[in-house]
Every structure is written in structure tokens, then in C-alpha cells.
C-alpha positions as CSV (number, residue, x, y, z in Angstrom):
1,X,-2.0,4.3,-77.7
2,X,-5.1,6.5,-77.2
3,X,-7.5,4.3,-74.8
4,X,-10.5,6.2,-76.9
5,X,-8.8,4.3,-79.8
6,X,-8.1,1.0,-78.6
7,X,-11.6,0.3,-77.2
8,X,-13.4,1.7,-80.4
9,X,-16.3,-0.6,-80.8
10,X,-16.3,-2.3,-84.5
11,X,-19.1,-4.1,-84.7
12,X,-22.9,-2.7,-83.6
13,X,-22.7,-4.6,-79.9
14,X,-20.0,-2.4,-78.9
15,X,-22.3,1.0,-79.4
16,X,-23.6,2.1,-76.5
17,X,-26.7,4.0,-75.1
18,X,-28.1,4.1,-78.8
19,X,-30.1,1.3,-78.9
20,X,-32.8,2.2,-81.3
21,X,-30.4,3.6,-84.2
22,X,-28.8,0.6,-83.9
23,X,-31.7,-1.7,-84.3
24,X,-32.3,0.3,-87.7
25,X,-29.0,0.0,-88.6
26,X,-28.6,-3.8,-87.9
27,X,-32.3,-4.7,-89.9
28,X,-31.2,-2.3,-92.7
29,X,-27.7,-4.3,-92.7
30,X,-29.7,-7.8,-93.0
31,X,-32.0,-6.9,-95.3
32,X,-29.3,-5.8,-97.8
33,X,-31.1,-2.3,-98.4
34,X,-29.9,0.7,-97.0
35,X,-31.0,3.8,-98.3
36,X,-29.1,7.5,-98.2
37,X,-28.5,8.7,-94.4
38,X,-28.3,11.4,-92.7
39,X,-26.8,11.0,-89.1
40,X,-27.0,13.5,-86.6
41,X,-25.5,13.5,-82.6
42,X,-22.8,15.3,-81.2
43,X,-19.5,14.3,-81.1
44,X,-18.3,11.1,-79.2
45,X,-21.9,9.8,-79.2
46,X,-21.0,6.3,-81.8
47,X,-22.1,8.1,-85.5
48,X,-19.0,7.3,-87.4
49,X,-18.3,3.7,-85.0
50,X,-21.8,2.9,-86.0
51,X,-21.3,3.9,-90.3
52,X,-18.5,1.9,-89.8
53,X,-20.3,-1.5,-88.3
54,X,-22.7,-1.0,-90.8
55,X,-20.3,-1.5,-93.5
56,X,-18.6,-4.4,-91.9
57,X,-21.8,-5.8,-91.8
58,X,-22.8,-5.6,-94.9
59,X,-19.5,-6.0,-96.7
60,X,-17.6,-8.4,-94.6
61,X,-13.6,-8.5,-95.3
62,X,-14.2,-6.6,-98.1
63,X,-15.6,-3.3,-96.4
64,X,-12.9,-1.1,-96.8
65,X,-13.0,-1.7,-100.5
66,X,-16.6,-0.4,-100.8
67,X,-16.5,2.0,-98.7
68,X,-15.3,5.6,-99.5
69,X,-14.5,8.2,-96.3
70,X,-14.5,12.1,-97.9
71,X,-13.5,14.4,-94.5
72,X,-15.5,17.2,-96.1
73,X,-14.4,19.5,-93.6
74,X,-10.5,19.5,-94.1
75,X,-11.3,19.8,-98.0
76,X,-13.7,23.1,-97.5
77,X,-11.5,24.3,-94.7
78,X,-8.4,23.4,-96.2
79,X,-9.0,23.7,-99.9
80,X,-6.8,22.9,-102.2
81,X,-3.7,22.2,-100.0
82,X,-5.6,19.3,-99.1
83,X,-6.7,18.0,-101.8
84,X,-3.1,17.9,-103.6
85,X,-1.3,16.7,-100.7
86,X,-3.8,14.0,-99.5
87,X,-3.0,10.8,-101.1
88,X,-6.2,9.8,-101.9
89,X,-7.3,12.8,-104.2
90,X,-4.0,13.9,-105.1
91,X,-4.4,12.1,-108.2
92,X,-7.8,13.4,-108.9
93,X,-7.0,17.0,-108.1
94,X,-7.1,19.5,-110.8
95,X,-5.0,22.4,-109.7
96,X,-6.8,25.0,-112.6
97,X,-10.1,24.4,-111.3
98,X,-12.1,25.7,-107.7
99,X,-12.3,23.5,-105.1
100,X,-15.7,23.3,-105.4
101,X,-15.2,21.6,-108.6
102,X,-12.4,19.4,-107.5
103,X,-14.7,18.1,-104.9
104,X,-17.6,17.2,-107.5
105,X,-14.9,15.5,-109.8
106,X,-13.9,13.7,-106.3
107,X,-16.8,12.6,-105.5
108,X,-18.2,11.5,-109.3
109,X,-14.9,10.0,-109.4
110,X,-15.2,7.4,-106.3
111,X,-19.0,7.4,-107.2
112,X,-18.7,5.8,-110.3
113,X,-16.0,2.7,-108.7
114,X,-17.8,-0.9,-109.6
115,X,-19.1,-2.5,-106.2
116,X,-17.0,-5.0,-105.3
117,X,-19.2,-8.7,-104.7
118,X,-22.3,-6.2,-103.9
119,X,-24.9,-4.1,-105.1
120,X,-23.9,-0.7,-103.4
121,X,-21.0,0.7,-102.4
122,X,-21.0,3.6,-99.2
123,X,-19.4,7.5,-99.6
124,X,-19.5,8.8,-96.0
125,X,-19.3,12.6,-95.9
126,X,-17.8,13.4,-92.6
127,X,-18.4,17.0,-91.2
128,X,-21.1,17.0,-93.3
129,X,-22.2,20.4,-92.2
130,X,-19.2,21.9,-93.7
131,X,-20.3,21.0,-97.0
132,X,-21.2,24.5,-98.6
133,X,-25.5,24.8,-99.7
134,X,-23.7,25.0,-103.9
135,X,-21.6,21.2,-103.1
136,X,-24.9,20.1,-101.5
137,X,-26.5,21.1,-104.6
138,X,-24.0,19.4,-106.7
139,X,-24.2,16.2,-104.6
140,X,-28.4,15.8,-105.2
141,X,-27.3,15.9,-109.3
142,X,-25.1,13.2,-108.2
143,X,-27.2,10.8,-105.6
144,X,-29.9,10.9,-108.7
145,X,-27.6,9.5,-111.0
146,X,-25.6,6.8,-108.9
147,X,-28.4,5.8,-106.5
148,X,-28.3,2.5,-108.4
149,X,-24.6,1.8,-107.1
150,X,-23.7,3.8,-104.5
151,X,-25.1,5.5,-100.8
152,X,-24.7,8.5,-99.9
153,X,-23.9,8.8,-95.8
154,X,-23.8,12.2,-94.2
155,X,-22.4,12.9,-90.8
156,X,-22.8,16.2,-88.9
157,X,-23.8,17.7,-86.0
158,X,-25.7,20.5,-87.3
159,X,-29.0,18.4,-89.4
160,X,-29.9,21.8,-90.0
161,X,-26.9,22.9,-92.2
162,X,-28.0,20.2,-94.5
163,X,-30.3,21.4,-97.2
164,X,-34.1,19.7,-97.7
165,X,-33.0,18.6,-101.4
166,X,-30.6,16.2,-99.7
167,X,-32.1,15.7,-96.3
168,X,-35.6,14.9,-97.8
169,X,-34.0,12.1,-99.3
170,X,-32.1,10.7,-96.6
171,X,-33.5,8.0,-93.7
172,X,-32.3,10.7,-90.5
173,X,-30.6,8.9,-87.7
174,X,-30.4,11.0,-84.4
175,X,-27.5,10.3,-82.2
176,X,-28.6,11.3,-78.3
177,X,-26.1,12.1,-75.5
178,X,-24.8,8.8,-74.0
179,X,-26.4,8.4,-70.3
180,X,-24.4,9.1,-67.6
181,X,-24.7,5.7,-66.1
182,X,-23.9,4.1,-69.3
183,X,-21.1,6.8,-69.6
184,X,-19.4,5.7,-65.8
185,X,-20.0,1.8,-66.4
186,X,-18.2,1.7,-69.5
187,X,-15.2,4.2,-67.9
188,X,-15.0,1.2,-65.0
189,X,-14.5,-1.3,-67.9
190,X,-11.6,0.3,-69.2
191,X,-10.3,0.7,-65.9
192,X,-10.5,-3.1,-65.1
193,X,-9.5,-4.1,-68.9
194,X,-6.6,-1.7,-68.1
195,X,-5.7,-3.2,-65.1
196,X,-5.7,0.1,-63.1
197,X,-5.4,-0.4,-59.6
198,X,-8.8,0.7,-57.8
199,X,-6.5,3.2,-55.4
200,X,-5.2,5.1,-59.0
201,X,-8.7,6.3,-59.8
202,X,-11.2,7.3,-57.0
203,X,-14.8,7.4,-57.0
204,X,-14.4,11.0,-56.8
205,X,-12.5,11.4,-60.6
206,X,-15.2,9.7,-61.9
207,X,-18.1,11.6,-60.4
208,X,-15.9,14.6,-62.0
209,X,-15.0,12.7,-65.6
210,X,-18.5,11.6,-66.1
211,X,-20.7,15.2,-66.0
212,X,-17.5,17.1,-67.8
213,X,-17.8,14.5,-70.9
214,X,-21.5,15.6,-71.1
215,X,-22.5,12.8,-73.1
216,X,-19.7,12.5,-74.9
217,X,-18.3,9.1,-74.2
218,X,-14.4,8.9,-76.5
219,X,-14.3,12.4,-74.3
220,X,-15.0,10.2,-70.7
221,X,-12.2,7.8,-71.8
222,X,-10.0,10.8,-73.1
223,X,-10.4,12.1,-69.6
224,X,-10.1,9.0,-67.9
225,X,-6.4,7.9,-69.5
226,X,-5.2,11.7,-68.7
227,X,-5.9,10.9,-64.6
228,X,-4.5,7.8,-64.9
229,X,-1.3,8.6,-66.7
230,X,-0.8,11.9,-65.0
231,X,-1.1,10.0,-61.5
232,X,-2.6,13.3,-60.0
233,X,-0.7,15.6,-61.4
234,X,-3.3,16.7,-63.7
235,X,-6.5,18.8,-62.0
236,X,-9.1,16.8,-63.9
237,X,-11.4,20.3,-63.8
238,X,-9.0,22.3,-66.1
239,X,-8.4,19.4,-68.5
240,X,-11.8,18.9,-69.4
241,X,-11.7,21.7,-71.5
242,X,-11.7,20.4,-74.9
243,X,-10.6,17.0,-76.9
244,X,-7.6,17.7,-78.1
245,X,-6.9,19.6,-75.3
246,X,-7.0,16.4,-73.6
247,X,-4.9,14.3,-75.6
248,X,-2.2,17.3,-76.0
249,X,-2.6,16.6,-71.6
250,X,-1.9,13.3,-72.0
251,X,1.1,14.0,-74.3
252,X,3.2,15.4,-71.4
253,X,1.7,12.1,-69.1
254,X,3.5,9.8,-71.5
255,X,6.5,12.0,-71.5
256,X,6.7,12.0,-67.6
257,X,6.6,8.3,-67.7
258,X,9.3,8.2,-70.3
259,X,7.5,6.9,-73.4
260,X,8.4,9.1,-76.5
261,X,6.7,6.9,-78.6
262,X,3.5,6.9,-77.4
263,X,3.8,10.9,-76.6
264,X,4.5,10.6,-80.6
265,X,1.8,8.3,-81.8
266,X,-0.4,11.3,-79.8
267,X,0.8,14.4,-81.4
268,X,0.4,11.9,-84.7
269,X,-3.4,11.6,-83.7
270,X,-3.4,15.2,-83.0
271,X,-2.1,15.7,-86.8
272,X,-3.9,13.1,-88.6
273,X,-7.3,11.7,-86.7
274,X,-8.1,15.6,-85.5
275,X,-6.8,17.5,-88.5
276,X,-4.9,20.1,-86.8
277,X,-2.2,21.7,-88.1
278,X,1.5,21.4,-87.4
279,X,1.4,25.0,-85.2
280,X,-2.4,24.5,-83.8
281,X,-0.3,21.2,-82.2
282,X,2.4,23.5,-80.8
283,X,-0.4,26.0,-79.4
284,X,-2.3,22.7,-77.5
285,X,1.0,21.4,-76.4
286,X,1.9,25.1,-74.8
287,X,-1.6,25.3,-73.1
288,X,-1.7,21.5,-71.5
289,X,2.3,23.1,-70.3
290,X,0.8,26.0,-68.7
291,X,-1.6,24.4,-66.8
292,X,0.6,21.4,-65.8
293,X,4.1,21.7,-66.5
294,X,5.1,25.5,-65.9
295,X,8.8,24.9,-66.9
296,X,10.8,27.5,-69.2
297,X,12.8,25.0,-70.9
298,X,9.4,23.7,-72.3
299,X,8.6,26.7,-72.7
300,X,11.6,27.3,-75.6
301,X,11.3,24.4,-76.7
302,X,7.7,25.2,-78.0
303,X,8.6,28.8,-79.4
304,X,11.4,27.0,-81.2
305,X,9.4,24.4,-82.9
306,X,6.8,26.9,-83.7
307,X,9.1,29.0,-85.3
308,X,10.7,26.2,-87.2
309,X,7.1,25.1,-88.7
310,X,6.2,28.7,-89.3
311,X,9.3,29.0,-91.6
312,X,8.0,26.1,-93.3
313,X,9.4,22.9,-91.4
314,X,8.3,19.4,-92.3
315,X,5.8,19.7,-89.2
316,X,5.7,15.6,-88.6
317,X,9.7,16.2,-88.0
318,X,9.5,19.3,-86.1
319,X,7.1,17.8,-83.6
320,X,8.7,15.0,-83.1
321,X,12.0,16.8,-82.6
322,X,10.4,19.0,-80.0
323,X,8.9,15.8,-78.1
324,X,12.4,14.4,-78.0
325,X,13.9,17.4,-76.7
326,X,11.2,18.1,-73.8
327,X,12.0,14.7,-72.7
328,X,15.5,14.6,-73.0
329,X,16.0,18.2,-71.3
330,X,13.0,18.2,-68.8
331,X,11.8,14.8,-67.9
332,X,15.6,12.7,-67.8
């Protein structure tokens, strides 16, 4: 399991070096009256952790229920492949009409769902700043007409991609860079909770890990797990190159130890929590092996599965076939 994921904070004590969003969050949460936001930070800095307390805090067991994720990016990026094969708007999705228009029906659609045991309901647009300026357009029609029952959350790291119609009626959060300190204390945390011997990871990976994440703190533990499951045979100074750079690193560490299933569960996060595709999986896998694991039989392996899924392979079957083999053939 991905260490960024099991030590994801649920609740607003476990957000770190954002003290004052968090006190706005947490009187909005008691007071029972949160208006439309529009969060801002860079990635890894607690925006969707924090959305996420919030609901749990106002909606207790029953936050899931009221509270309605749209990944705005994979639907504008994606289009309507998305939207037919996702599970949640497949049966919304009108294949004669744009996407743009499937997206308005989308969101009118979960828009106008009854509260359930509250006044207001949340629709978190994540990747806000993919949203194009006519769906932005679309969505102020719609925050007009539901603000009775429903708010409107937007997530981005551009503010500025967000048009004034919507951000003038939206309470901005700003989401800073975690401190460094905070950053390195927390890293040592994991590390204990871990129980990682204090000869495994020196002083001198962490005075690397810290700067690389630049603020970005699931980055830090990203980077952390990859030292500690690579036992040095990862230089930490390549491998802070990007996130999913990172976990496709951390990939080959489980496979060195001999655990396929959590190499899996990885290339799964890869696919599902990061959005990639079944061949932009193939590509991270073939860079973390160039930098690490410069074997030929990996190698084929990855041309092989990359031609399977380019032929049209189920890619969830493909991947995990190729994992299987790159441990069978390279690290029995």
C-alpha cells in the first residue's frame, strides 16, 4: 500500500502547515454554513484531505452520500470515453450530444439529488482549472439555481483559470507550500509508525527528500517509501522527478522484495487515483527501469505489454500480466 495513502489525514487535525484554512474550514463546519469555495495550493499541500474533513464534519457517517466528486479533468481531457465508461455517469451520458453538454446534464443531474438529513449537499470539481471558460459559464446558471441545496467546491492550482463570474462568488482558500520543518517532522513519523530501523534511512536522505518535495508533502512520503523499499538501490536525486514517477520507482521496490500484490495495487493507483492511461503506465514503468533496473528482459517485457494495450488489450490485465512476468523472469 502507498504510505502517501495510508497516512492520509481524514479529519482537519491531521492537515498540516495550513493552520489558518483550517480554522475557516472547521468554524464554517460548526456553524452549519458553508458557502461556494474556491481552493487554491499546489499539489500535495492538504486541498482535497481538507474538502474531504469538511464533509465528514459536517455530514458525519453519511458524508459520502452528500457529497458528489466530478474529476473535471479526465472528463475535459478524456471526453466522452470517460464519461461512458465511468460508472458513475455512464448512465447519464448521452452519446448524441458534446461533452460539454453531457457535463452540464452531469452536473444538473447530481445537483438536483435531495440532501440527505441536511440542508446542503457538496459537488467538488477537481482540476478545476481544466474546466473550459463556456462549462464555467454553464456552472454560474447552475450555482444560481441550486444554491439553496447544494455547494459548489472548486479545486485547482491555477485561481486564475477560474473565471470572476464564479470566483467572485466563491469564499477563496489559498493552500501555501508545507514548511520544510513540518515537511521532515512528519517524514520521521512515518518512519517510526513504520518501524524503519534508524540505520535504513539517514539523516542525509532526508536532507535530500525534504527540499526535492518542495512543499509538497504526499510527494516527501512518496519519496520516503521509494528509499526505504529500494534499500539504496534507488539514487534518491533521479527519483524525485515527478509523482508518478515515483510510485512507478516504487513498483520495481515491491517487485525486488517479492510482493506482486502490492507492485499491483501501485500500477492500480497509477491507473485509477492518477488517471493515466494503460500505455502512459508502460512508459513510467520503462523510465523508473532505465534508471534502476537496466535489464533487457524488462526491457521486452515492457514493449510487449505496450504493444498488447496498443492493439487494444484490457490494460488492467495487460499490466498485471507484465508485473507478473518481470517478477517471475527477473526478480525469482
Amino acid at each position: 500500500m502507498l504510505w502517501s495513502e495510508k497516512y492520509r489525514p481524514t479529519e482537519f487535525s491531521g492537515i498540516l502547515g495550513q493552520e489558518s484554512v483550517v480554522r475557516t474550514l472547521e468554524s464554517a463546519a460548526e456553524a452549519g454554513n458553508v458557502p461556494h469555495l474556491l481552493v487554491v495550493g499546489r499539489p500535495g499541500t492538504g486541498k482535497s484531505v481538507a474538502v474531504e474533513a469538511l464533509a465528514r464534519r459536517l455530514y458525519g457517517v453519511h458524508w459520502q452520500e452528500n457529497t458528489t466528486v466530478l474529476p473535471t479533468a479526465d472528463i475535459f481531457e478524456q471526453g466522452r470515453k470517460y464519461l461512458e465508461t465511468d460508472e458513475r455517469f455512464a448512465h447519464l451520458y448521452r452519446k448524441d450530444e458534446s461533452v460539454l453538454s453531457n457535463f452540464t446534464y452531469v452536473v444538473k443531474w447530481y445537483a438536483g439529488i435531495r440532501p440527505l438529513d441536511t440542508a446542503f449537499r457538496l459537488i467538488v470539481f477537481e482540476g478545476a482549472d481544466a474546466l473550459t471558460r463556456a462549462a464555467q459559464q454553464g456552472l454560474r446558471r447552475i450555482m444560481e439555481r441550486s444554491s439553496g441545496t447544494c455547494r459548489f467546491v472548486f479545486l485547482t492550482t491555477n485561481g486564475s483559470a477560474i473565471i470572476p463570474a464564479i470566483a467572485s462568488r466563491c469564499l477563496p482558500l489559498t493552500f501555501g507550500p508545507v514548511p520544510d520543518a513540518v515537511v521532515r517532522r512528519r517524514l520521521e513519523e512515518v518512519l517510526k509508525a513504520e518501524g524503519v530501523p534508524a540505520d535504513r534511512v539517514s539523516a542525509d536522505d532526508l536532507d535530500l527528500i525534504v527540499p526535492a518535495a518542495a512543499g509538497d508533502l504526499r510527494r516527501a512520503i512518496l519519496l520516503l517509501q521509494v528509499s526505504v523499499e529500494s534499500e539504496g538501490h534507488v539514487d534518491l536525486a533521479d527519483t524525485a522527478a515527478s509523482e508518478t514517477e515515483n510510485v512507478a520507482a516504487s513498483v520495481f521496490g515491491a517487485l525486488m522484495k517479492g510482493d506482486l500484490t502490492g507492485a499491483e495495487a501501485r500500477t492500480e493507483a497509477l491507473l485509477i487515483d492518477y488517471g493515466l492511461t494503460g500505455e502512459e503506465v508502460v512508459r513510467e514503468l520503462s523510465r523508473a527501469a532505465d534508471r534502476a533496473y537496466n535489464d533487457p528482459r524488462v526491457a521486452v517485457a515492457l514493449a510487449d505489454a505496450d504493444l498488447l494495450i496498443r492493439r487494444g488489450g484490457n490494460e488492467f490485465i495487460q499490466i498485471n500480466a507484465l508485473l507478473a512476468r518481470i517478477s517471475r523472469e527477473v526478480f525469482i
